[in-house]
N, C-alpha and C positions, 0 to 999 in steps of 0.2 A: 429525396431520401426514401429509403428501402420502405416498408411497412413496420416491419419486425424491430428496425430503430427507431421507431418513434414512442413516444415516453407515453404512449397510449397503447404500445405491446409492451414496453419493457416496464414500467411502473406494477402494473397488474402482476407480472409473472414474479416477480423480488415480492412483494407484500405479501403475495398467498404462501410463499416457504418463510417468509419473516411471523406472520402473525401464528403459522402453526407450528413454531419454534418460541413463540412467547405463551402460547397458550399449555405447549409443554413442560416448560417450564414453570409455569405458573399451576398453583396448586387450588386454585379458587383464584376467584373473578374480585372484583372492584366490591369492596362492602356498598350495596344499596342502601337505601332510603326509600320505604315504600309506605304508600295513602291507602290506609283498612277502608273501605267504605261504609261497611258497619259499626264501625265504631266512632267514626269520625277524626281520627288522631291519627298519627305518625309510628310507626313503628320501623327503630332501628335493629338491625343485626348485632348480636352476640358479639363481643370483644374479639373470640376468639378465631374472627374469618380476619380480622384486621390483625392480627398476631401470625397467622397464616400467611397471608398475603406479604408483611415484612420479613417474612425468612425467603422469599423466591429466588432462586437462582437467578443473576444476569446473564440475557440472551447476548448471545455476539452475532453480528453479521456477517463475521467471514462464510458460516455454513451456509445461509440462505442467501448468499453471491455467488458459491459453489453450484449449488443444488439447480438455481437460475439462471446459470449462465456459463455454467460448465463443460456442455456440449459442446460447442463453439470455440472453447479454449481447448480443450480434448483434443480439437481437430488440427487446430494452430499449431499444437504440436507435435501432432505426428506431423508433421510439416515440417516442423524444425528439425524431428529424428533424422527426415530421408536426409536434408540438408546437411545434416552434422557429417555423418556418413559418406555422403558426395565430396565433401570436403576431403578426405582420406584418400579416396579416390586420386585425383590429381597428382598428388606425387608417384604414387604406382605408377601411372603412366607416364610422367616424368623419367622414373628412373626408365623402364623402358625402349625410351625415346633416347635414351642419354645411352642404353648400351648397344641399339640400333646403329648408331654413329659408327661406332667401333664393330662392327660386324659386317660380314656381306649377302646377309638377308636382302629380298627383295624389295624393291622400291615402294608396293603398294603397304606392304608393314609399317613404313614411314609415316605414308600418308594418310593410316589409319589411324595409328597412333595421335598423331597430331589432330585429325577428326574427333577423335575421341575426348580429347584434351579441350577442345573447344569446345563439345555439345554436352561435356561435363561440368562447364563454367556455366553456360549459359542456362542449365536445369538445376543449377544452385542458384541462379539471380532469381528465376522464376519461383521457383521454392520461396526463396527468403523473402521477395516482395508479398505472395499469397497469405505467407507469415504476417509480416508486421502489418499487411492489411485485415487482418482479424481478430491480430491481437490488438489494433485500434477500435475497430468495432466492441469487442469486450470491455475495452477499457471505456469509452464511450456510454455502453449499456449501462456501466457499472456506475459513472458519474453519474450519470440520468435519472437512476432509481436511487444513488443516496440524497443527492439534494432533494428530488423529492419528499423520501421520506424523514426529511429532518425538516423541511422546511413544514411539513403536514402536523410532524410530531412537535414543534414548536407552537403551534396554533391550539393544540391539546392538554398541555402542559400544565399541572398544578400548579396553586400560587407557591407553595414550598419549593417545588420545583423552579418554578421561576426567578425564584430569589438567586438559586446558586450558578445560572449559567442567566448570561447578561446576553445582550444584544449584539454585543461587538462578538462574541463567542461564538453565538448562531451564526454567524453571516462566516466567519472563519471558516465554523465547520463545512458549509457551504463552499464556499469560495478555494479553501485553501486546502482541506482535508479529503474532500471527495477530488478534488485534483490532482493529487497524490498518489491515490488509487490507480486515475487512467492514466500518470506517466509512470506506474512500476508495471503495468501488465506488461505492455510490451517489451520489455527484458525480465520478467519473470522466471520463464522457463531457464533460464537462465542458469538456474540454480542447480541443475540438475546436469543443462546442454553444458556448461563449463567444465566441471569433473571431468564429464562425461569426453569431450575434446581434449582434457588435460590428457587423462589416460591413453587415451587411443594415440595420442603422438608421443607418450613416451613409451608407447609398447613398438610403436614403427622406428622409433629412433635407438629402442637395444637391440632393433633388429639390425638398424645400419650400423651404430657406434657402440655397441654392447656395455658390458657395465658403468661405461663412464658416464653415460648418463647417469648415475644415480649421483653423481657431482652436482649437475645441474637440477636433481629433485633438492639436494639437499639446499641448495639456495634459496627454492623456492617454500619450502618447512619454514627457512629460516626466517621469511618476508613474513609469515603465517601470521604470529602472535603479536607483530609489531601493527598489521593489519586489524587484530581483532583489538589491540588498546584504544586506536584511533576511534575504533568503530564505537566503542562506550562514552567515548568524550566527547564524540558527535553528537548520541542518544540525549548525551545529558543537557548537553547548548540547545539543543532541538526542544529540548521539554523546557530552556528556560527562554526560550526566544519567541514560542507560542503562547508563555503566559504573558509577554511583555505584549507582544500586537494583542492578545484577548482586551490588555488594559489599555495600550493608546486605541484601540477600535471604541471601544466604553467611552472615552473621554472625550473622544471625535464628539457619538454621539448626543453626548451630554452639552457639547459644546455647541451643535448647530441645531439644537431642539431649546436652548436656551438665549438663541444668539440676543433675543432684542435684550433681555435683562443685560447679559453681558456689554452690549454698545451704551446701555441708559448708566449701569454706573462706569463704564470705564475700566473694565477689569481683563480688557486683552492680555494686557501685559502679561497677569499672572496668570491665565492657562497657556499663553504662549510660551510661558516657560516648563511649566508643566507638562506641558507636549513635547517639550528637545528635551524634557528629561530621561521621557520615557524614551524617544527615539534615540537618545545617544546608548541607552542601554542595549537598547536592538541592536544598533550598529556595531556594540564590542562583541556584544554575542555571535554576530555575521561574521566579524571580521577572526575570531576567534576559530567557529568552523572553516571559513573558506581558506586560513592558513593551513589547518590540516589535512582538510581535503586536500589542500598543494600539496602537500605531501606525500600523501599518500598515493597521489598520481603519477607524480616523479617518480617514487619507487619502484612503482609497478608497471610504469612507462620504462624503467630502463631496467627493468627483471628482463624481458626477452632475450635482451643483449647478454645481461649479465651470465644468464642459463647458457645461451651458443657459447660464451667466450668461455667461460669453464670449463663448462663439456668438450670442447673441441681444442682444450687445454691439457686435460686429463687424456684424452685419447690420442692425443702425439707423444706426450711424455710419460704412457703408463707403461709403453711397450717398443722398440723399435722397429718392431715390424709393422707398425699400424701405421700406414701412408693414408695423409687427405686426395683420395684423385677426387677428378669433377663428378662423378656419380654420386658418393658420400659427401660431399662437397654441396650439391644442387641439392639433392634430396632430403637434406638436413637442414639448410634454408631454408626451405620449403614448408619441413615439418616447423621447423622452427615458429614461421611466420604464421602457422596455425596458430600455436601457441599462443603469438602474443594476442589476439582477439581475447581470448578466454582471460588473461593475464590483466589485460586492461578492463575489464568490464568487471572484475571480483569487486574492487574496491566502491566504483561507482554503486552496484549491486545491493553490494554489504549497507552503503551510506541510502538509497531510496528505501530499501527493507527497513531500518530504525526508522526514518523518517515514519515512513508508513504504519508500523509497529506503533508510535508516540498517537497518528493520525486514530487507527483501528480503537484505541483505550478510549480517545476525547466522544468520537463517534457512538461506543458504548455505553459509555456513560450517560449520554445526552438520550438516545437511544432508550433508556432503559428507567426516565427520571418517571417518577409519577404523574398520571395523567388525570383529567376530570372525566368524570362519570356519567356520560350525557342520561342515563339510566335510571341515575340517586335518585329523583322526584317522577314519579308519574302522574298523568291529568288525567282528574274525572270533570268530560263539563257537565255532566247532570248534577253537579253540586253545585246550591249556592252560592256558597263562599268558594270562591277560585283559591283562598291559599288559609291555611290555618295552622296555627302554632298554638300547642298545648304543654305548659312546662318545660319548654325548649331549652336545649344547652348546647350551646356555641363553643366553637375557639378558630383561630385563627394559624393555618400550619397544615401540618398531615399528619399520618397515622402516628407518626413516633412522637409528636409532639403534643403533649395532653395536657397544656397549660390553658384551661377554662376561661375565655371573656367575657360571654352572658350566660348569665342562669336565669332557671324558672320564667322563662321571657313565652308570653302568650299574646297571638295576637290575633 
């Protein structure tokens, strides 16, 4: 493995734009707890740094994965620009080659063309393999420095923090939501290469088939909205299918950290049900997305078809003089089968984006919970007494929770 992927270069460079996007965001530090040494007592900070510190803006991590590892993705894509564009190419030369046939231009024309056609395939495999091999290294980086930093920021966590995100949660965020990350990088750009492919083959195909393509745009508008319904009742299966694994994850735990009480009275039974319970809910939820996602792939698996049979429906019968020969014929094919790449990958796209989107929020959140102060107490060993408590007042919680446990406690 390279130098620069290993979680001893990538770790460091994510944390130093993480921490100085927290610190900007934050308007004051951690309320301390510091030891007068003249006076012998404890003196706490002013309310109002801890009334400060609770209005802070939550940090997100998409900027400081930007900032971190953007170069790199920067580059992946102009990788994918030359690619999209070489793409375009092909048929030009196609057509070409197709009216070579019917001409009596000289032989080496032929043979050029067809060179051309070949060393134009072969510097889009190149392209595209350089591509998705960096946009796995990004995606990679990107794994490497979140689990890190969730699994660090877990070990720093206040106990009020603590309470709201469980064990089975952490290990998710881990597991399941930093893995998210590195299988959306690599069709990311996507987002942009799609459109950007859509246009460019229906600008070459009103050059061959002229207005009728706008038949086959209009089918594809039409797929639009039924696309972006699916795409919300994904989002929403997806937020309730991570709360169901946070809680069979919980109940695992609870169960193999318990196991001998469990075997001494006898009470398999009942967490064993309580585990299919939660699991059967997971599974209508799965089974609930994975039906729409069929669908949605079906649709957009047979758009391609549906676009040529239109379009090339509309352009025999708009006009009588519009004859299909093999020129417009091959070239429209052609363009066509651009097309369906872009066609098929929206839906996929649109469904890892909400995914990712649900992952990004749980990420911040956890991200952003309250931490301990390794700061609160400092030590003087030229004192005495190593610890002292003068009128002390306790509670149990964080800053927003002011419900007092000990008072006046001296010790």
């Amino acid at each position: 493995m390279n130098f620069e992927d290993t979680a001893q270069e990538v770790v460091p460079k994510f944390d130093k734009y993480w921490d100085a996007l927290v610190l900007k965001k934050s308007n004051v530090g951690h309320p301390k707890t510091s030891y007068l040494k003249r006076s012998g007592s404890v003196d706490f900070l002013s309310n109002s740094t801890s009334t400060q510190h609770s209005r802070n803006r939550p940090a997100s991590i998409l900027m400081p994965l930007c900032k971190a590892f953007g170069g790199t993705f920067l580059f992946g894509s102009f990788l994918k620009l030359i690619q999209d564009l070489l793409t375009f190419v092909s048929p030009q030369i196609l057509k070409l080659l197709i009216g070579f046939t019917s001409s009596q231009d000289s032989m080496w024309k032929g043979y050029a063309y067809a060179f051309l056609l070949a060393a134009t395939a072969m510097c889009q495999t190149l392209l595209l393999s350089q591509y998705f091999y960096r946009m796995s290294l990004v995606g990679l980086r990107i794994r490497t420095a979140l689990i890190s930093s969730i699994y660090r920021k877990a070990l720093r966590i206040s106990n009020t923090a603590r309470k709201e995100s469980t064990v089975g949660e952490v290990v998710n965020l881990m597991s399941v939501d930093a893995q998210r990350f590195m299988d959306l990088t690599a069709y990311l750009n996507m987002l942009w290469s799609a459109p950007l492919q859509i246009c460019l083959a229906l600008y070459f195909l009103w050059q061959t088939l002229g207005p009728s393509v706008l038949a086959g745009l209009a089918v594809m508008i039409i797929l639009i909205p039924v696309n972006g319904w699916v795409a919300n009742k994904v989002k929403n299966l997806q937020i309730k299918q991570m709360k169901n694994k946070d809680e069979r994850v919980k109940l695992m735990n609870e169960i193999l950290s318990g196991i001998k009480v469990l075997k001494l009275y006898a009470w398999e039974p009942s967490f064993e049900q309580q585990v299919h319970k939660i699991r059967n809910k997971e599974m209508k939820v799965l089974k609930q997305a994975a039906y729409l996602n069929a669908c949605t792939s079906f649709i957009w698996s047979c758009a391609p078809f549906l676009v040529s049979l239109v379009t090339f429906a509309v352009y025999v019968f708009i006009d009588d003089h519009n004859i299909l020969d093999s020129e417009k014929a091959f070239v429209s094919l052609s363009l066509f089968n651009i097309l369906r790449f872009p066609l098929s990958m929206l839906p996929m796209m649109i469904s890892n984006m909400v995914q990712t989107g649900v992952s990004v929020k749980r990420i911040n959140k956890f991200m952003n919970s309250e931490e301990l102060d390794p700061n609160c107490v400092q030590h003087d060993q030229s004192e005495f007494d190593p610890v002292v408590v003068e009128n002390g007042t306790f509670s149990w919680g964080g800053m927003q929770e002011q419900a007092v446990v000990l008072r006046n406690i001296n010790v």
